[in-house]
N, C-alpha and C positions, 0 to 999 in steps of 0.2 A: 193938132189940138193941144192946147197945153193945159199942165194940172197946176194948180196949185198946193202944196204943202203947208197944213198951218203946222206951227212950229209950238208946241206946248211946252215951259217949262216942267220938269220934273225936279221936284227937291232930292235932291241926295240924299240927306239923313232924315229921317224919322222926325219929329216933332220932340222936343224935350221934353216932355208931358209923358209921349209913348214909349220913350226908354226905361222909364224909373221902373216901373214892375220888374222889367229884364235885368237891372244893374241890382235891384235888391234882390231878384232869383241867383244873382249870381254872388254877391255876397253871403246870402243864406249858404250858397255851396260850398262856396271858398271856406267857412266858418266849419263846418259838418265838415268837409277833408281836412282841416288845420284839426281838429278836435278826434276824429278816428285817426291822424298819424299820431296825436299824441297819446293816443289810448295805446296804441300797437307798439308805441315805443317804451311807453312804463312794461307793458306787458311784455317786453320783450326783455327788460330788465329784469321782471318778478319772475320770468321763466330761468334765467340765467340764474341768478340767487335762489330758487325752487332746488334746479339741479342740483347745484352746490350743498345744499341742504340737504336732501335725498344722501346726495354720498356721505355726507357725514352720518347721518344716519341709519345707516347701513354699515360703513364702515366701524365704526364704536361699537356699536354692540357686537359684529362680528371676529370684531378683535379682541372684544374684552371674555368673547366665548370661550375661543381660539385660546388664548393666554390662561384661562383659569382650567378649563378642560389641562394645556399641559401641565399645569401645576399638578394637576391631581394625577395624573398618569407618569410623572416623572417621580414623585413620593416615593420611596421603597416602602415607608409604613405610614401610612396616611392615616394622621389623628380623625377619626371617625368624625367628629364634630366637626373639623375645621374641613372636612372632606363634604359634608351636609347644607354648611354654610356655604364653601364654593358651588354645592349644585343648584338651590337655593338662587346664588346671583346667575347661573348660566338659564334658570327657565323664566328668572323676570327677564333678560336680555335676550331671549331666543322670543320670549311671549310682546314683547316691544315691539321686536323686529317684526314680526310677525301680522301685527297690529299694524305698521303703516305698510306694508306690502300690500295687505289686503284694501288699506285706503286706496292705494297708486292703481291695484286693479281693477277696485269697482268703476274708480274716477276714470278708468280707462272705457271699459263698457259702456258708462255713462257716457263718454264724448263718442263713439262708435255706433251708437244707438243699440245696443247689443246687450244692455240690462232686463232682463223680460222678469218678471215676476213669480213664485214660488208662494199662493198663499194656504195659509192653515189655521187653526187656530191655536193663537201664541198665548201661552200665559207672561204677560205683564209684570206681575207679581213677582215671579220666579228669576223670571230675564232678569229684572233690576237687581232682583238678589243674585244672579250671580254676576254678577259685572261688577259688581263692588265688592265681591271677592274676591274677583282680579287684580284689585287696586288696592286692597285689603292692607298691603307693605306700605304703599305711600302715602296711602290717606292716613296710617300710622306716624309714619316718618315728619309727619308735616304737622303733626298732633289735629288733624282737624275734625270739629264735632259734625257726624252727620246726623240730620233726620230725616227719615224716609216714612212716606205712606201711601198706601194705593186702597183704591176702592171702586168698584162696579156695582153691576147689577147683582139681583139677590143678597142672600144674608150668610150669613157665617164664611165658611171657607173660600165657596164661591167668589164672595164678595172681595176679600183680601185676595185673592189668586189674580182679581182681573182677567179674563178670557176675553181673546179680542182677536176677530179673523184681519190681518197683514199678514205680510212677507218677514219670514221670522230674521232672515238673514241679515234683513237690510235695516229693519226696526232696530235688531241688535245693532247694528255698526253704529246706523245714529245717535243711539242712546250711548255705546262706548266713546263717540269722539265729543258728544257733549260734557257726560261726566271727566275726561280726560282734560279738556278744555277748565272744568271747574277748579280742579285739583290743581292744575298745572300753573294757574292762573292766581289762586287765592293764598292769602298772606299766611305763613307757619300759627297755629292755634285760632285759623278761622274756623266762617262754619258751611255749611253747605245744608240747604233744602231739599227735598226731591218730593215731588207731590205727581201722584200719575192717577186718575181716573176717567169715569165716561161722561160726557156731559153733551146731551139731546142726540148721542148714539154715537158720537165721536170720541175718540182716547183725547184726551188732553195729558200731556207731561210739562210739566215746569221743574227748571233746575235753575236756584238761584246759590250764589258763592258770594262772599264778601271780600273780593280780591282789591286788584286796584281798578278796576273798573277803565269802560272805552271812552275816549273822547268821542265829541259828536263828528267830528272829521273821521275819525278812526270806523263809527259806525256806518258813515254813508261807505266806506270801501269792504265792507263785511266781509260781504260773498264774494269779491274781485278772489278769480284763481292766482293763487301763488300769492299772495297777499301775506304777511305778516306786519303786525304791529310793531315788533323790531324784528331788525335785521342784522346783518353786517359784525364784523368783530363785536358791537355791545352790545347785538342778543341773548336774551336772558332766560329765555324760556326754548324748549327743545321743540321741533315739529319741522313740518314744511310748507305749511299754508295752505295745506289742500279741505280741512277738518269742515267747517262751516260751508265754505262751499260745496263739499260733498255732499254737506246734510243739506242742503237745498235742492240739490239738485234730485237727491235719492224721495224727499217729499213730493218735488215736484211730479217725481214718478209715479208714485202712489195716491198724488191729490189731496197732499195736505199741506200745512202752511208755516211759518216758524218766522217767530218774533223774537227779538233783541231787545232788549233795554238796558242802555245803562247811564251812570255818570262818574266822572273823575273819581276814585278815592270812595265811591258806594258798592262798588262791587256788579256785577252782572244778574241779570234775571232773563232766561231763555224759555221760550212757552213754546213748543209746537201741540199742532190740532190736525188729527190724520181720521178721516172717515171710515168708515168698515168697508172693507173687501169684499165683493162677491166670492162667496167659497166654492170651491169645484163640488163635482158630483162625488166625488169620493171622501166627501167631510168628515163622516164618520172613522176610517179608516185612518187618514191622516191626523186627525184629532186626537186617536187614541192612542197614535204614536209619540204625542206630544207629551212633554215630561210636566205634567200637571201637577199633579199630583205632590210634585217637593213644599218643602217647609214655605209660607207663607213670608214674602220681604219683613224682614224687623223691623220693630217701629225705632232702636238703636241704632247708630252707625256703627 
């Protein structure tokens, strides 16, 4: 008995119709890998110039410690004053150092996931005033006018102190690398704004400076880690590019949010908006350990 075989062609390729989704899937891909190696490879750059930076700063101030420390120990009769002024430069350079260590830390914790939170109730008020007495020498040096003001709930003292349940630690670091950033950034006899109150139950802080101000390019890479505005031998300004991104990442933590604005030659204006903190059960105890109670932010720089 025999069979027959019908013989059916079959097309080899696909219809050119049914390729196009697959050739544009794969364009789309090729494009997203072209666009992550070129992300990984600036980053890989900004990480190399990061380090580079980090040593220097670390090393300069530890040298310029190092060096004044033996001047004063090598003196057989050390002019009292000129021995005051040496200690003077060794606790701004120990308090510098000091300052981006604890950046490199937190931004460590933060990439670790290992930032947990500490909250209480912070007075506002107080923190800004004393952060700007840290900077007390430079915002001198650079003659720049500040004004400062805060305001909360209730009236009188209350109200100047600003009481706000956050993370006192980290609130602090923020507000230190913003105000850092103002100073660092803004032209000798500028001025600098700071305005911190509550608005519909949230802290709002703004710090605006009359520096040279970001380009719009400059602003889309903000938050990029390891990012600086300049770099390389005609860097002009001291850091390491971790500051802004820090503060994002530390908001992020806590659930609040931070704006930028700037243009060429207008200077900068920084707004973050941080919601209140559920307080632990031991409020009252941790509250009262809180240094409330100091002198009220001046409305002076």
């Amino acid at each position: 008995m025999s069979r027959s075989i019908r013989s059916t062609a079959v097309p080899t390729h696909p219809a050119s119709d049914d390729m196009e989704p697959l050739r544009q899937q794969n364009r789309t891909l090729y494009r997203q890998l072209r666009e992550l190696n070129h992300r990984l490879e600036e980053e890989g750059r900004s990480k190399s110039q990061f380090l580079s930076n980090v040593r220097n700063e670390i090393n300069n101030p530890l040298g310029a410690i190092i060096g004044l420390a033996d001047r004063i120990a090598r003196a057989d009769r050390p002019d009292p004053a000129r021995a005051r002024s040496f200690a003077q430069l060794i606790h701004d350079e120990a308090a510098g150092l000091s300052f981006q260590m604890e950046n490199i830390i937190v931004a460590a914790e933060l990439e670790e996931g290992q930032a947990a939170l500490d909250i209480s109730t912070v007075c506002i008020g107080s923190l800004l005033d004393e952060v700007l007495g840290r900077f007390a020498r430079r915002i001198s040096a650079k003659q720049l006018k500040v004004t400062a003001r805060t305001g909360g709930h209730g009236r009188g003292e209350r109200r100047a102190l600003l009481l706000f349940p956050t993370d006192a630690r980290k609130i602090g670091l923020i507000i230190t690398n913003l105000l850092a950033n103002a100073i660092e950034f803004n032209v000798r006899g500028g001025e600098m704004e700071i305005e911190a109150g509550e608005v519909s139950g949230w802290l709002r802080l703004r710090i605006c400076d009359t520096g040279a101000g970001i380009s719009r390019e400059g602003l889309k890479r903000l938050y990029q880690r390891f990012h600086q505005l300049s770099r390389g031998p005609s860097k002009l300004h001291r850091g390491h590019g971790l500051g802004l991104c820090l503060c994002k990442g530390l908001l992020d933590l806590l659930g609040g949010e931070i704006t930028v604005t700037s243009e060429r030659h207008e200077g900068v204006q920084v707004t973050i908006t941080l919601p209140p903190a559920e307080l632990p059960d031991d409020t009252p105890a941790r509250a009262a350990n809180e240094q409330i109670f100091r002198s009220p932010l001046s409305a002076e720089g």
